[in-house]
N, C-alpha and C positions, 0 to 999 in steps of 0.2 A: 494880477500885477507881478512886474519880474523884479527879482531883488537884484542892485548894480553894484559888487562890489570891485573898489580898485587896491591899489598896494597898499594906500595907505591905509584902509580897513583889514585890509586880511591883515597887517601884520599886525594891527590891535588885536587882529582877533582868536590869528594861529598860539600854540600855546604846544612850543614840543615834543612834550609829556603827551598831550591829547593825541598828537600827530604819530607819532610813536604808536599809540596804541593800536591807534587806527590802521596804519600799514599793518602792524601785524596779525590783527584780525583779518586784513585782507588777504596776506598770504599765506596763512595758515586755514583759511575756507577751504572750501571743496572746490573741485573745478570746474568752472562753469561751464553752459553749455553752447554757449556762443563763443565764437574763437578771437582774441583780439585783432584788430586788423588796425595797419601802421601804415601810411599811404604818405609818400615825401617824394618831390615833384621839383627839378632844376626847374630856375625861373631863367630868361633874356637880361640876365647880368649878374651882377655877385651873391644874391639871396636864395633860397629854396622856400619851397610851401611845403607843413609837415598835419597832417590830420590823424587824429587817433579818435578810433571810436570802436565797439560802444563799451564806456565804461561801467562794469557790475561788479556788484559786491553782493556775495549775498546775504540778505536780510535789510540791503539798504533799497526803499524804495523809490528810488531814482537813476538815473544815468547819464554821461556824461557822452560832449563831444569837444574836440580841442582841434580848436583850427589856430595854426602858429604859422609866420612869418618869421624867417632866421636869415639873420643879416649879421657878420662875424666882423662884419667891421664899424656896425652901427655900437650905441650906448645907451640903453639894452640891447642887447645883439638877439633877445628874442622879443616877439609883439605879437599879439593875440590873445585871444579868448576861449572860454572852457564855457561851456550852456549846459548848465544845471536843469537836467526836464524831470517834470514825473511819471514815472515808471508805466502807472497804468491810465492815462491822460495825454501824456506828450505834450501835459501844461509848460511853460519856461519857466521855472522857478527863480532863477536867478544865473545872472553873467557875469564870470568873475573875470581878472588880469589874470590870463595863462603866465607870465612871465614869473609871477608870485607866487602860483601853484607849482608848478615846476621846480623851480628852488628848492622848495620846500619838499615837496613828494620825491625829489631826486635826490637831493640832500641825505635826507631822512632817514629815507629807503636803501642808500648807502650807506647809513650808520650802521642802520638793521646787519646788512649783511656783513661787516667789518666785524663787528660785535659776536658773529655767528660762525665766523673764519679764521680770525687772527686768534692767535697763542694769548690765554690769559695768564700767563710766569712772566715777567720780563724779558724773556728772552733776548731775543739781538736787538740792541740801542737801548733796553735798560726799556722801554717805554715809549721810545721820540716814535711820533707822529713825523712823514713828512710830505708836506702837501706842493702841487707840479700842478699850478697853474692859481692863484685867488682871487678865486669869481665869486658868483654868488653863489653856486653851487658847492664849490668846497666851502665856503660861509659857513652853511646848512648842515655840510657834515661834521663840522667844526661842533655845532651846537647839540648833534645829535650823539655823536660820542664824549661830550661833557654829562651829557645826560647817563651813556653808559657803563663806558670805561675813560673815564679823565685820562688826558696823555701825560706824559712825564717833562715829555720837552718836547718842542717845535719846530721843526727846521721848515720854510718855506721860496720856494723859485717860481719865478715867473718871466717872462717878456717885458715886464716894466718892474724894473727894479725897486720902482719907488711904491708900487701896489704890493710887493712881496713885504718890503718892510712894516711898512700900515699895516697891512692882515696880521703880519708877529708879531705886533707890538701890541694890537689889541686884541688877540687871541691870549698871548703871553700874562699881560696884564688882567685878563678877566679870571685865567686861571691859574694864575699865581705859578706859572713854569720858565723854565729861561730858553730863549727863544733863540733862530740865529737864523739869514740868511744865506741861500745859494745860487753861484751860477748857473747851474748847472745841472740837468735832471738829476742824471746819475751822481752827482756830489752830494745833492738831496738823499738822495735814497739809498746811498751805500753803507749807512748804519742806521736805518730805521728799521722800527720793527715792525709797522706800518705805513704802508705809501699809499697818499690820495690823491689820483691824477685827474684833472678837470679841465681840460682843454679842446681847442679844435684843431689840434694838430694832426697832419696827413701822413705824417711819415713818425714812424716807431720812434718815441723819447726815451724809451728803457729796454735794454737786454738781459737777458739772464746772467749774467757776469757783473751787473751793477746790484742785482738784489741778494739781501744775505737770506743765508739759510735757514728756514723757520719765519722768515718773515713776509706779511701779506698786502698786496696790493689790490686797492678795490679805483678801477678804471672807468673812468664815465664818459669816455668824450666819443669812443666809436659808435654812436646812433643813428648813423644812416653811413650808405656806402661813399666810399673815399677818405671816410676818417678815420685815424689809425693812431693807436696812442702805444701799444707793446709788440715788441718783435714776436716770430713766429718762434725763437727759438726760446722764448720764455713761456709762453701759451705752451708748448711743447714741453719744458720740463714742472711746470706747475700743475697742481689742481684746480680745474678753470669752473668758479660754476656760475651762472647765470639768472637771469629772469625768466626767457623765453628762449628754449634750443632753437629752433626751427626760426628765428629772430637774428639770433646771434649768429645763424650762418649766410641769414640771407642779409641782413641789415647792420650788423654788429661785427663784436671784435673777432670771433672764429672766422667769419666772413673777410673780414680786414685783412686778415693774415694770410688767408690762403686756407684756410685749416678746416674740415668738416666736422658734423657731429660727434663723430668721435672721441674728440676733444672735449666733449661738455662732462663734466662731474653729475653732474644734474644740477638740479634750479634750486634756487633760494627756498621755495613753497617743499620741496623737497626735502631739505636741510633743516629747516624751521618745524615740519610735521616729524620731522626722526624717521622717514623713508629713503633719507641720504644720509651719510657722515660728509659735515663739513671739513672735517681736518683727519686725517689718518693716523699722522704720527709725529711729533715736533718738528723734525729736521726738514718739513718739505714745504715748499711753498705754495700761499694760497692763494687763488686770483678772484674778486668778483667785478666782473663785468657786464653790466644789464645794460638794456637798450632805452627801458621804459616802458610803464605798459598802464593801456587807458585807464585800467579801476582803478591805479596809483591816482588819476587825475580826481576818479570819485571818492575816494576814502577819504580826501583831502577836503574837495569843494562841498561835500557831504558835511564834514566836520564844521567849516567855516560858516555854513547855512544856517547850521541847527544854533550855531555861537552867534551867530548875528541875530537871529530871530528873536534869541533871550534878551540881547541886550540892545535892541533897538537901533542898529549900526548901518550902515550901508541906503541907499537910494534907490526908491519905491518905480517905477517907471512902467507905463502901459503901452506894450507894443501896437494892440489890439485898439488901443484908443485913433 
């Protein structure tokens, strides 16, 4: 029997503490020995098809595959599914809402590295957080750095003015900071000390002359080619480090930019094991820009399995029937 869960179970069931850990047992593992593979495919009108497989962790005896529909002008502008199998079987354990995992393992997974990059002093904006786009995605980071480092204060922009306000007003209000909106990226982010960009925009929303010095920007929206969220001239004077190098030039923000491997600082797994320094020296700034990568989908769908099984949640179904 496959277990069926949808949003409204995972989000009974995720618990960002748990989520938290989970990533970072995932990037702090050893490197596996299957290489992730990231497959995204224009479709005959405004959507893309995105597949990631196969998702490992090790010590987790299952893997994952995430077939998603992205549609940027739909509401979820993502739609699909993530297939929970067992490891040594290729039983389906369970088929969860890609959209909800995502969030979440993207989210999350950006806190992680914010948390791993950004200056812990006050530095420049004293604390403000400022978030350049709110989806669900900055949501998620929203939740995962109350969990690490609480921001001080909120500035948030977006394309609908009236979703910027909402986000600061309940972000503001749950963490007791005073909040304020902007028009405008760079208005955003020209005293934060932290920028969180979450968009699917095509063309560069921030230059290096909008970001102050010593402060960190973790970028999430260039995950496949044509999307583009930071100029080359900021990729250029910052520390860039990533998820996947060879990702991030062929699919990602190095890629976006124009800009090769050479540009990478190295990876999150990197920075998190102490085989990299995430930050050098105050005054310089730091960028995390990940594309995503499948075992993010398992450390996730893994966690939410074992959480439903305890507590009886989610819908029993036989494919095989």
């Amino acid at each position: 029997m496959t277990l069926l869960l949808n949003r409204s179970d995972l989000e009974r069931l995720l618990d960002p503490a748990d989520c938290l850990a989970a990533l970072r047992r995932g990037f702090t593992a050893e490197t596996g020995e299957v290489p992730p593979r990231r497959v995204v495919t224009a479709l005959p009108g405004p959507g893309s098809a995105t597949a990631l497989i196969p998702g490992l962790v090790p010590g987790v005896p299952a893997y994952t595959v995430k077939v998603n529909a992205k549609f940027p002008g739909s509401r979820p502008a993502l739609r699909g599914v993530v297939c929970l199998h067992d490891l040594e079987t290729g039983e389906l354990l369970a088929v969860l809402d890609s959209a909800t995992v995502t969030a979440w393992r993207t989210g999350l997974a950006a806190a992680l590295g914010t948390d791993a990059l950004a200056r812990h002093d006050p530095g420049p904006g004293g604390g403000t957080v400022a978030v350049v786009g709110a989806g669900a995605q900055a949501e998620l980071v929203m939740r995962g750095l109350a969990a690490l480092r609480p921001p001080r204060a909120l500035t948030v922009c977006d394309l609908d003015p009236g979703r910027a306000a909402d986000f600061a007003e309940r972000h503001g209000a749950r963490l007791r900071i005073p909040t304020s909106v902007a028009a405008e990226p760079r208005i955003a982010a020209q005293d934060a000390a932290v920028v969180v960009v979450a968009t699917w925009a095509r063309r560069p929303l921030l230059h290096a002359a909008d970001i102050a010095p010593g402060a960190h920007v973790t970028a999430l929206g260039a995950d496949e080619p044509g999307k583009c969220e930071l100029s080359a001239d900021l990729l250029r004077a910052a520390r860039v480090v990533v998820d996947d190098v060879a990702l991030a030039v062929e699919t990602g923000v190095l890629g976006a930019a124009g800009l090769g491997v050479e540009h990478a600082a190295g990876t999150l797994h990197d920075v998190l094991r102490g085989q990299a320094p995430g930050r050098v020296r105050d005054g310089e700034v730091t960028v995390y820009a990940p594309v995503g990568l499948p075992w993010q989908d398992l450390a996730l769908a893994w966690t939410a399995y074992r959480a439903a099984a305890e507590a009886g949640v989610g819908t029993r179904f036989d494919f095989l029937g």
